[in-house]
Steps between C-alpha positions, in 0.01 A plus 500: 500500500352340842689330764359451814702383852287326765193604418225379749176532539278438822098479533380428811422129468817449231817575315439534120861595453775448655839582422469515151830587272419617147711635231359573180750607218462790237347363177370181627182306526429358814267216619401542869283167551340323810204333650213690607588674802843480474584866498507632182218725475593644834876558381368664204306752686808563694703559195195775417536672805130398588580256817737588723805273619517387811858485484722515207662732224342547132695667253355590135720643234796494761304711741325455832125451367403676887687810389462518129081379485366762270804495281522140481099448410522715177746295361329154593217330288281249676218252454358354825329202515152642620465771245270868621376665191250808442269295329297844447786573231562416156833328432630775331351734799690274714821488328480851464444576835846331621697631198387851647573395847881362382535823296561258172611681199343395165215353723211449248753347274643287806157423522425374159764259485436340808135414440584419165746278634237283744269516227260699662512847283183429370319490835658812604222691578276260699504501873717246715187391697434289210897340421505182540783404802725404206428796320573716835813288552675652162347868598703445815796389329479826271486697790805414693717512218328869331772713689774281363595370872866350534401251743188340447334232766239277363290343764305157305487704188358225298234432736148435368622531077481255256784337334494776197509772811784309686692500223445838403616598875845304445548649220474833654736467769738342266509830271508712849784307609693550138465836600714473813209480699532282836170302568414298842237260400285311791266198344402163532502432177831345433529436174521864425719561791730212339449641139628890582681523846895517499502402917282430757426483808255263752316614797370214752379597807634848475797423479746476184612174474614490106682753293693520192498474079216279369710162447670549786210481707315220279793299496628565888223296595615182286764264702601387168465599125325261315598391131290352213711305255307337194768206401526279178602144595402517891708227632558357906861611474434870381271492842757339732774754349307710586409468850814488552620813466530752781265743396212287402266443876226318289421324159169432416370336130162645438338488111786427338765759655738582811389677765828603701524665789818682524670743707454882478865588509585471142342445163554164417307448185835449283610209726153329533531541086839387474504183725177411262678511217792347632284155620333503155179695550386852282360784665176661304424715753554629826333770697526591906193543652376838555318569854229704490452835747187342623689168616742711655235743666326133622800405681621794592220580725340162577889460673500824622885556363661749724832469347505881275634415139779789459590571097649224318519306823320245712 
């Protein structure tokens, strides 16, 4: 649905992008995360045709965007992260006004549904000069997805809503994506990046220095995997067994449990349970430790990682 081969961007005084790989897949959701300044708002409006490359090939929909712009636009939904509305208009005015422009079928209808869906149906008829930002926010959001795009590239779409709002947005591009629809999502909030996004990638610098599936990327940045092991009759000799063993780098009592660091190779829960129960001890629990997308973000770009994660592979 995108890919993009050493795309670069110059200003005068800087390089926002440079050399920047993407590949988005059909039917997926994709995170595109970085520090301000990295890149990604400037890669975005290269992707919409509005900033020109300095060097570097775009293709949308398996087509050079350059060749195919007008095509390509009608078939892309987007919510930018500074928002330009005719606040003169009515919602429904609004709405109405890009349903004619897209040439939507069943627009009023179309319509409808989509304000009834932000919650905003009753407001309808009052002008957007006096919407609150997060009220604007899900008017926006209506908008770019009225013409039922294919593609659709949000741009901070949860900025300025509540919690009741951000959720409402997730849920949105979750039933837009169980419609086949591929979405390219751009935040800094992570949690919701974390809580819908199939892959990701990370800008630093303007440059792409981490790519792949969710865990892949959380867990790439993790020398070791780290197990929690809740144990019934905690003796020395479980612990020396224990360090023993190959795979185990560190063990660590803390509140009554095992905190094992372990290699990443292998799962090797059944043989830290096993030689337990073979020195006398009962497991009553055992968990590894999930790293979140904001501790791998942190050290991501604090190190400034230039190592690209490829698919399933570090």
């Amino acid at each position: 649905m995108i890919k993009t081969h050493k795309l670069t961007k110059e200003f005068s005084t800087t390089v926002a992008v440079r050399d920047l790989d993407l590949s988005v897949d059909k039917g997926e959701i994709y995170g595109f995360l970085g520090p301000n300044g990295a890149g990604k708002t400037t890669t975005i409006m290269m992707l919409l045709g509005l900033e020109k490359p300095t060097s570097g090939l775009i293709e949308i929909f398996g087509k050079p965007l350059e060749k195919n712009y007008f095509e390509i636009k009608r078939n892309v939904g987007v919510v930018s992260e500074n928002q330009y509305f005719y606040d003169d208009m009515t919602a429904w005015e609004y709405l109405n006004f890009f349903g004619r422009l897209y040439e939507v079928e069943e627009r009023e209808k179309k319509i409808k549904a989509f304000l009834e869906r932000v919650k905003l149906y009753h407001r309808r008829n009052e002008r957007l000069s006096g919407y609150s930002h997060g009220m604007k926010q899900k008017i926006a959001i209506a908008r770019a997805l009225i013409h039922d795009p294919d593609l659709i590239i949000l741009d901070e779409p949860q900025n300025g809503l509540d919690p009741y709002g951000i959720r409402e947005v997730r849920d949105i591009i979750g039933e837009e994506n169980a419609k086949g629809r591929t979405v390219l999502i751009s935040s800094h909030i992570l949690s919701e990046i974390e809580q819908t996004c199939n892959r990701v990638a990370i800008l630093n610098k303007g440059k792409l220095v981490a790519e792949g599936p969710l865990d892949i990327v959380k867990m790439t940045t993790q020398q070791h995997a780290t197990l929690i092991v809740e144990i019934e009759n905690l003796t020395e000799e479980i612990k020396e067994k224990l360090t023993t063993q190959s795979y185990v780098k560190d063990c660590v009592e803390e509140n009554e449990k095992l905190i094992l660091s372990v290699d990443r190779d292998n799962d090797y829960r059944s043989q830290v349970a096993r030689l337990i129960s073979e020195n006398g001890g009962l497991v009553v629990g055992m968990q590894a430790k999930s790293y979140s997308l904001e501790e791998a973000f942190m050290k991501i770009t604090d190190s400034n990682l230039e190592t690209i994660i490829k698919e399933g592979t570090a």
